[in-house]
KEKOLTI-830275 format. One record per atom (N, C-alpha, C, CB): residue number from 1; atom name; x, y, z. Coordinates in pm, whole numbers, plus 50000, padded with zeros to 5 digits. Glycine has a CB too. Example, Ala and Ser with C-alpha at 12.3 -4.5 7.8 and 13.67 -1.06 7.14 Angstrom:
2
1 | N | 51319 | 49431 | 50780
1 | CA | 51230 | 49550 | 50780
1 | C | 51320 | 49670 | 50780
1 | CB | 51131 | 49553 | 50905
2 | N | 51285 | 49775 | 50708
2 | CA | 51367 | 49894 | 50714
2 | C | 51290 | 50003 | 50787
2 | CB | 51408 | 49940 | 50572
end
This chain:
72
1 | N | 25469 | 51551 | 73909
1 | CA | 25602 | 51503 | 73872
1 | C | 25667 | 51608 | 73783
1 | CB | 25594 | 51365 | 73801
2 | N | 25779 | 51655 | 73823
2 | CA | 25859 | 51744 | 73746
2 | C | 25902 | 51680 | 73586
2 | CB | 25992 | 51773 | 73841
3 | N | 25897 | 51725 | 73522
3 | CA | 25967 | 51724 | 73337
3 | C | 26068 | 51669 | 73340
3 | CB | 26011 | 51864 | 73253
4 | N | 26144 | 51701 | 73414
4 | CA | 26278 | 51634 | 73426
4 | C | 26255 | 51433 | 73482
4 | CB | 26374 | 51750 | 73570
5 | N | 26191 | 51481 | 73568
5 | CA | 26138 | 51315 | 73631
5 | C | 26060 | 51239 | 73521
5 | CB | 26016 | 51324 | 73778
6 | N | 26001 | 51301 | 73455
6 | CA | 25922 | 51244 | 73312
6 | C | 26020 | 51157 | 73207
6 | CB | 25861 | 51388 | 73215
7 | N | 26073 | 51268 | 73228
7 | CA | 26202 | 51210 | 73096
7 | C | 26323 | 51132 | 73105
7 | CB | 26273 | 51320 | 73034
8 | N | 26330 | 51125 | 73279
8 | CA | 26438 | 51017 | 73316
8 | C | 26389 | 50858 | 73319
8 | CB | 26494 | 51055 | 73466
9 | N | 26235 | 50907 | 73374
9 | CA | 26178 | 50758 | 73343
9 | C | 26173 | 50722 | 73185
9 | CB | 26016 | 50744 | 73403
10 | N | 26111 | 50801 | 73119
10 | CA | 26118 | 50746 | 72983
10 | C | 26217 | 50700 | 72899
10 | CB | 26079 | 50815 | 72922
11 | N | 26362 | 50718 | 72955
11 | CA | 26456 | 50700 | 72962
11 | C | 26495 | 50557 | 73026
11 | CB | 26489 | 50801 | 73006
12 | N | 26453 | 50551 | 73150
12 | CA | 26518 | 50437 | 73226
12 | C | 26440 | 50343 | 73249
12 | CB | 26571 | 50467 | 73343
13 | N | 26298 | 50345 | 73178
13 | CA | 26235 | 50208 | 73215
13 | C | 26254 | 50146 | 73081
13 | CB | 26070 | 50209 | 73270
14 | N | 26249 | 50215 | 72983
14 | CA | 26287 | 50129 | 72888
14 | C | 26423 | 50066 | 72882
14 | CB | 26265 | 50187 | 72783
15 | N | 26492 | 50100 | 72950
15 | CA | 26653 | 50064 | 72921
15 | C | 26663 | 49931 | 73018
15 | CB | 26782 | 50209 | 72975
16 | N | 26606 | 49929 | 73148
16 | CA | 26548 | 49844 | 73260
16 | C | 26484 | 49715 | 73200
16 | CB | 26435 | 49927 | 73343
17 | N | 26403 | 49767 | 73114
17 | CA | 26317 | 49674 | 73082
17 | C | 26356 | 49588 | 72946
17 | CB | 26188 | 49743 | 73073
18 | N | 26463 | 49653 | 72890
18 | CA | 26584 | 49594 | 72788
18 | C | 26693 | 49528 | 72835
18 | CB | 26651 | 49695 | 72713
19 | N | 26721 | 49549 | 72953
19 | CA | 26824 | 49465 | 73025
19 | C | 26801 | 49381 | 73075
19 | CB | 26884 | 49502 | 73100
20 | N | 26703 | 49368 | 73115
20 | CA | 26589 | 49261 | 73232
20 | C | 26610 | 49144 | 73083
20 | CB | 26341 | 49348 | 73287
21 | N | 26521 | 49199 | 72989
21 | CA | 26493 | 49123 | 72899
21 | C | 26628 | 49014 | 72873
21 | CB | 26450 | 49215 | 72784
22 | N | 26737 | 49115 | 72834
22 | CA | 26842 | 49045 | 72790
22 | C | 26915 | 48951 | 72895
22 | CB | 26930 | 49139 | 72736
23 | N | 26933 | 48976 | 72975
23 | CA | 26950 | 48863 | 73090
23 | C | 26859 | 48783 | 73131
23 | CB | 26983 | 48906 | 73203
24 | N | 26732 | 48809 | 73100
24 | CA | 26657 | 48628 | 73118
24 | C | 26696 | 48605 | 72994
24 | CB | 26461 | 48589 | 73143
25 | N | 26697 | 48612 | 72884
25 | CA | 26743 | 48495 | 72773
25 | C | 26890 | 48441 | 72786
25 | CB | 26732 | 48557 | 72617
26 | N | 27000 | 48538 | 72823
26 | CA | 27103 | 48495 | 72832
26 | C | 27091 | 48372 | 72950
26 | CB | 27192 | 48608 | 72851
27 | N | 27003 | 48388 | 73051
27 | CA | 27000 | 48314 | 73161
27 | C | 26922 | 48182 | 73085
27 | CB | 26923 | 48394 | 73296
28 | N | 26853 | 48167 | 73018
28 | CA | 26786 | 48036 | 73004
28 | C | 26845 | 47981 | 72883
28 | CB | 26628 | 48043 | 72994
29 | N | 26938 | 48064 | 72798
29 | CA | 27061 | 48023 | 72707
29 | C | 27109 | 47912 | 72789
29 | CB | 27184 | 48143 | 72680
30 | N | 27201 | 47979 | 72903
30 | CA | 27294 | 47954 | 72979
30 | C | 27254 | 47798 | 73052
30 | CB | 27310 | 48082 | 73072
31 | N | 27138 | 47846 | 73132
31 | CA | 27080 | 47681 | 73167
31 | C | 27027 | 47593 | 73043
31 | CB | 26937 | 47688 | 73276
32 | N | 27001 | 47592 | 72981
32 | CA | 26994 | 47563 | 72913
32 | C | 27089 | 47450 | 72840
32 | CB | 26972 | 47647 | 72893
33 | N | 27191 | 47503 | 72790
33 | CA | 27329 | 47477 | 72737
33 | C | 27386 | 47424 | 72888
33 | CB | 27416 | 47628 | 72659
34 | N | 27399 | 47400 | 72981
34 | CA | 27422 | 47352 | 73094
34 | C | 27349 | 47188 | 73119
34 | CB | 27373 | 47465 | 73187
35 | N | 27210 | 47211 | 73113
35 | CA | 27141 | 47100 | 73117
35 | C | 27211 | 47019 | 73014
35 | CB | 26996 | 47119 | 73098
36 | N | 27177 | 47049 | 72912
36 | CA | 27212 | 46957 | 72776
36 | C | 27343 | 46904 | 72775
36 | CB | 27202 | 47037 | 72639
37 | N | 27456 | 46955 | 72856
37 | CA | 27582 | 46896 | 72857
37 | C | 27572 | 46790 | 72995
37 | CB | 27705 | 47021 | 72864
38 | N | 27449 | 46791 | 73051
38 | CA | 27471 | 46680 | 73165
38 | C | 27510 | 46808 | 73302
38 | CB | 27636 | 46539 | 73114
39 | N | 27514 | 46923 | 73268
39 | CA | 27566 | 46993 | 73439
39 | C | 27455 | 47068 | 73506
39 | CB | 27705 | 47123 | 73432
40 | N | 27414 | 46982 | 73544
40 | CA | 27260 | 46981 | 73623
40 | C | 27313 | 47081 | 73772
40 | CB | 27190 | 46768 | 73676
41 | N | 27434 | 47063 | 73790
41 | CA | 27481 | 47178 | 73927
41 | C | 27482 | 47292 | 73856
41 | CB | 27646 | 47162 | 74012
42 | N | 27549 | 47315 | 73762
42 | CA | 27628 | 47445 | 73701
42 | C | 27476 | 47507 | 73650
42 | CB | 27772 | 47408 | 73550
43 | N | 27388 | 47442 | 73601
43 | CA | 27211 | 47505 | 73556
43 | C | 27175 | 47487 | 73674
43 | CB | 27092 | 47421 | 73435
44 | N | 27125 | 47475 | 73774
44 | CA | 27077 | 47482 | 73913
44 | C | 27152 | 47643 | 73964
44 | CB | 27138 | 47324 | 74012
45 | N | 27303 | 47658 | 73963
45 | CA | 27341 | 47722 | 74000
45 | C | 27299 | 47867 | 73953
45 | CB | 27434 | 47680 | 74000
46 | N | 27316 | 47842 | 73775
46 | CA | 27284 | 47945 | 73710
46 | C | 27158 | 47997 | 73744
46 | CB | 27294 | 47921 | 73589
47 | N | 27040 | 47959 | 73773
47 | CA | 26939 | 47979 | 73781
47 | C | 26893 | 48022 | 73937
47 | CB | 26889 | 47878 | 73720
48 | N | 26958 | 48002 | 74027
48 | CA | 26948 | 48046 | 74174
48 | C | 27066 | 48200 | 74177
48 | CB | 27010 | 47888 | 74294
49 | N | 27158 | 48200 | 74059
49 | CA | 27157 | 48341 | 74065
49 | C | 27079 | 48433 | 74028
49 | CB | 27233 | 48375 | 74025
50 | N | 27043 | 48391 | 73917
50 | CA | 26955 | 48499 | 73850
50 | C | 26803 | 48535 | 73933
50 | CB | 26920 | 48440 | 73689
51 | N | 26816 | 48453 | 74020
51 | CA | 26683 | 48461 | 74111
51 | C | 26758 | 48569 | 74181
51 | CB | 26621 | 48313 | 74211
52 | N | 26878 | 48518 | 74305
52 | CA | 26946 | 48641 | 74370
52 | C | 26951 | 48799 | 74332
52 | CB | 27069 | 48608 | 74370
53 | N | 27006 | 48812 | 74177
53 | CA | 27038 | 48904 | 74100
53 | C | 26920 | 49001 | 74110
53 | CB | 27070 | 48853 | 73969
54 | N | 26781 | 48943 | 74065
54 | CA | 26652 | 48990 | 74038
54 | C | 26565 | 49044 | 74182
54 | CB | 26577 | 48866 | 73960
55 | N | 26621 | 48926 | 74282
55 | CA | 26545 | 48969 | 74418
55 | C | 26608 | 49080 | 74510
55 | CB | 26533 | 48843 | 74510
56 | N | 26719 | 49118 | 74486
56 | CA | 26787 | 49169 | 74562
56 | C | 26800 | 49332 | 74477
56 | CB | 26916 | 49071 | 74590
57 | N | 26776 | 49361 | 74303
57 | CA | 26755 | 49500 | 74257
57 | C | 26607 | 49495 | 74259
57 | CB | 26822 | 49541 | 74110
58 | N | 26477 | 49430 | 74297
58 | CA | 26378 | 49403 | 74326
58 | C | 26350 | 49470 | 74484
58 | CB | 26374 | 49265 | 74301
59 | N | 26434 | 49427 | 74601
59 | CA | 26453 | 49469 | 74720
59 | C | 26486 | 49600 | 74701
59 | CB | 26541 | 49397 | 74790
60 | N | 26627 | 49638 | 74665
60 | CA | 26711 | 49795 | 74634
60 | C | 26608 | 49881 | 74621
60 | CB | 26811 | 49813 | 74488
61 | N | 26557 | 49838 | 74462
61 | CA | 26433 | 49984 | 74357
61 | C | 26329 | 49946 | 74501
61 | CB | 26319 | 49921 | 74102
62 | N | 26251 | 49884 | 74561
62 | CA | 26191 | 49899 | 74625
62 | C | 26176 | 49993 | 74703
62 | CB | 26192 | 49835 | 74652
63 | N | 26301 | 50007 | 74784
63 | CA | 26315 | 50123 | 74914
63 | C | 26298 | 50256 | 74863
63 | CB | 26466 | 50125 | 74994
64 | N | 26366 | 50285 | 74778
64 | CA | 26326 | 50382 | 74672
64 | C | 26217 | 50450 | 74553
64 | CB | 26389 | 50361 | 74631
65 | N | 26137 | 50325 | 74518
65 | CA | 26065 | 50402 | 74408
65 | C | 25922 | 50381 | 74507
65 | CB | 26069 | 50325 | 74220
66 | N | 25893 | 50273 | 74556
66 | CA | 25755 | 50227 | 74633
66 | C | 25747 | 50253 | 74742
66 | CB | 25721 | 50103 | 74640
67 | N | 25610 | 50343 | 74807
67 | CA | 25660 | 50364 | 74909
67 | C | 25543 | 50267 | 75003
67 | CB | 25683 | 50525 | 74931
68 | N | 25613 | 50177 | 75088
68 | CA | 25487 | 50057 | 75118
68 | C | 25434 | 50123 | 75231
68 | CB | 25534 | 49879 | 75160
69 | N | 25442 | 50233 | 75308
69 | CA | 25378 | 50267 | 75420
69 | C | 25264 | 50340 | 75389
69 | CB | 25457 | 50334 | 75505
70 | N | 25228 | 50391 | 75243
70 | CA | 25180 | 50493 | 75198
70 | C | 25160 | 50643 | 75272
70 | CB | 25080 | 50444 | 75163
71 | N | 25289 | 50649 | 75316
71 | CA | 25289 | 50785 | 75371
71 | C | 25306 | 50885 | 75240
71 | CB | 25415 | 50802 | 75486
72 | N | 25347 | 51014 | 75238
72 | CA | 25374 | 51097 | 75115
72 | C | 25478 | 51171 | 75144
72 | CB | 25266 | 51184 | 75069
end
């Protein structure tokens, strides 16, 4: 791995892994504060995005960082 590739990860997984963070709490804020007012759609809803959100840059970084055929 090139120096440059070293330092972009060290760079971007932590930042990844700070954002991730901050949007599941905002997300279980959110349902959260949803439930408790009685809007059992609007927390259902909230929570089938954040699934979308997660499965779909989950899918994206996939094609890109993993390579599932293990070719090289």
């Amino acid at each position: 791995v090139p120096p440059d590739g070293v330092a972009v990860a060290l760079l971007a997984v932590p930042l990844y892994l700070a954002l991730g963070g901050w949007d599941w709490a905002s997300t279980v804020r959110d349902v959260g504060t949803a439930a408790g007012d009685g809007q059992f759609g609007d927390a259902a809803l909230e929570g089938a995005l954040y699934l979308v959100r997660h499965v779909a840059l989950y899918l994206g970084l996939s094609k890109f960082v993993v390579e599932w055929d293990g070719g090289t």
